[in-house]
C-alpha positions in Angstrom: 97.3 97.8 114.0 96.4 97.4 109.9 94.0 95.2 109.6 91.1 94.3 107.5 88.9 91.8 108.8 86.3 90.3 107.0 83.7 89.1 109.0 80.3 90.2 108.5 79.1 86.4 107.9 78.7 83.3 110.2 79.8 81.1 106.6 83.5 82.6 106.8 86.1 84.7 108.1 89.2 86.4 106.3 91.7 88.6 108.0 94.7 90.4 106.4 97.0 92.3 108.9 100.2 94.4 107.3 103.1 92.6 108.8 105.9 94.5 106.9 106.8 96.7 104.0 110.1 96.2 102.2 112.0 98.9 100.3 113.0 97.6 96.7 115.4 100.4 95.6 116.6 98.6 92.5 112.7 98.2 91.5 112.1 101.6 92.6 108.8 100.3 94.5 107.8 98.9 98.5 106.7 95.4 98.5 103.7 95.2 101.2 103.5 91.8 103.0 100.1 90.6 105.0 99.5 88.1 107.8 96.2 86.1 106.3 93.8 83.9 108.3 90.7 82.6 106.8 88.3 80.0 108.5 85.2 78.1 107.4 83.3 76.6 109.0 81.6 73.2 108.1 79.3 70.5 109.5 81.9 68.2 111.7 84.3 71.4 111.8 86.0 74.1 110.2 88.9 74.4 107.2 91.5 77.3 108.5 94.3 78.7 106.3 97.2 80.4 108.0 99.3 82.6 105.8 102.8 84.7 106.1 104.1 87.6 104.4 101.8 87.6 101.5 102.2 90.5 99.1 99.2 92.5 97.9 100.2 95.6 95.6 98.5 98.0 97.4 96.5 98.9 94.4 94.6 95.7 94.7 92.8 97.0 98.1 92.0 100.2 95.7 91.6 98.4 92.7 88.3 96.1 95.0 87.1 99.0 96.8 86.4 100.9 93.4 84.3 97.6 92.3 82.3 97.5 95.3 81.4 101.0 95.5 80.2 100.2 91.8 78.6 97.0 92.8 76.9 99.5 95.4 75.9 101.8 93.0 74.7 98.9 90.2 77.3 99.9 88.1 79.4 96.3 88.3 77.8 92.5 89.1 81.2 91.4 90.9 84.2 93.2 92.7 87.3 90.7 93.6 90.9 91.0 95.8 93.5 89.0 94.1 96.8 88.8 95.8 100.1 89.8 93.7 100.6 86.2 92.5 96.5 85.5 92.2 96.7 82.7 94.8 94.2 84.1 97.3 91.2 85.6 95.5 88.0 86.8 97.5 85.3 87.6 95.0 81.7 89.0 95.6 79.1 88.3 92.4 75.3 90.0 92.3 73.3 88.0 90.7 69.9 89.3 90.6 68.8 89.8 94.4 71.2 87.0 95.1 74.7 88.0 96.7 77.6 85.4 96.9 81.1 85.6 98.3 83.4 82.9 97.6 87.1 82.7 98.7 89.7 80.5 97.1 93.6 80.0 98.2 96.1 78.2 96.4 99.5 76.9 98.0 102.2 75.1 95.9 103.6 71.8 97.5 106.8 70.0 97.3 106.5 68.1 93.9 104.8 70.8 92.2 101.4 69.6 93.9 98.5 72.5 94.8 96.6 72.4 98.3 93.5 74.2 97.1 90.6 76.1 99.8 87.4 77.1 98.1 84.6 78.5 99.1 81.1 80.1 98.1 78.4 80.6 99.7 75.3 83.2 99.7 75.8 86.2 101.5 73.4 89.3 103.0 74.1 92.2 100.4 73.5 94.6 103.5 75.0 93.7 105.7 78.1 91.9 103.9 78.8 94.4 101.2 78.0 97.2 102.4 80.0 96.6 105.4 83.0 95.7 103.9 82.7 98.8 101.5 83.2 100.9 104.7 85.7 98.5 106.4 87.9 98.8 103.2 87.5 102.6 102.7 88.9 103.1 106.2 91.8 100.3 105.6 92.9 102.1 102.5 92.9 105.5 104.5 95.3 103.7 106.8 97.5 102.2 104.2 98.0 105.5 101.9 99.1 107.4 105.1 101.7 104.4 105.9 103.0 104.8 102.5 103.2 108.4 102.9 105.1 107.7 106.4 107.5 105.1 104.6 107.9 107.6 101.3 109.4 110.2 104.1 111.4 107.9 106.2 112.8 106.7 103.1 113.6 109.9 101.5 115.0 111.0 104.8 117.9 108.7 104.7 
């Protein structure tokens, strides 16, 4: 299974599982749909958020992994994955020894109304970012050989 899941903090969870790719041959380009969860937890419960066939351009998981390992290496104060239509966003900020995460997902209602979840909260640089650094490095291994694997089969035909 591709999955990324994010959770290296008791504050929150975020997972993002490939459910399908789609071949756009009038675009020339694959659009790559996710199955998203994200929970938080909070003192008389917990918000969830259940989410199909989001699209992420794959270049977004590329796109955060570059920030982090520049976070990591004190090159960048902040690395963040925004969906293709920026209505999930998970963003990490350093500020001075201080590490937070915060999550935020948008979903239009009938009547042109938002639902809005958002979410910071401090998180352990170590063991959150650092993690996730090698979580994602792995995740983006898996999803460049599926595109490889989808490139053939649809050259094949």
């Amino acid at each position: 299974m591709l999955a990324l899941a994010i959770r290296h903090s008791p504050l929150f969870s975020l997972d993002i599982v490939f459910s399908k790719a789609e071949r756009y041959p009038h675009a020339g380009q694959n659009g790559w749909y996710f199955h998203v969860t994200c929970a938080v937890p909070h003192s008389k419960g917990r918000f969830t958020y259940e989410g199909h066939d989001i699209c992420f351009e794959l270049d977004a998981f590329e796109r955060f992994s570059q920030q982090l390992e520049a976070m990591r290496a004190g090159k960048a104060a902040n690395a963040e994955l925004v969906e293709a239509g920026r209505m999930l966003t998970l963003e990490l900020t350093v500020e001075g020894r201080r590490t937070k995460c915060s999550v935020r997902i948008r979903e239009a209602q009938a009547g042109n109304d938002m639902t809005v979840l958002s979410a910071a909260f401090g998180v352990d640089y170590d063991l959150f970012v650092n993690k996730l650094s090698d979580d994602l490095r792995e995740f983006n291994r898996k999803l460049r050989e599926s595109r490889a694997q989808l490139e053939r089969d649809s050259s094949a035909t």
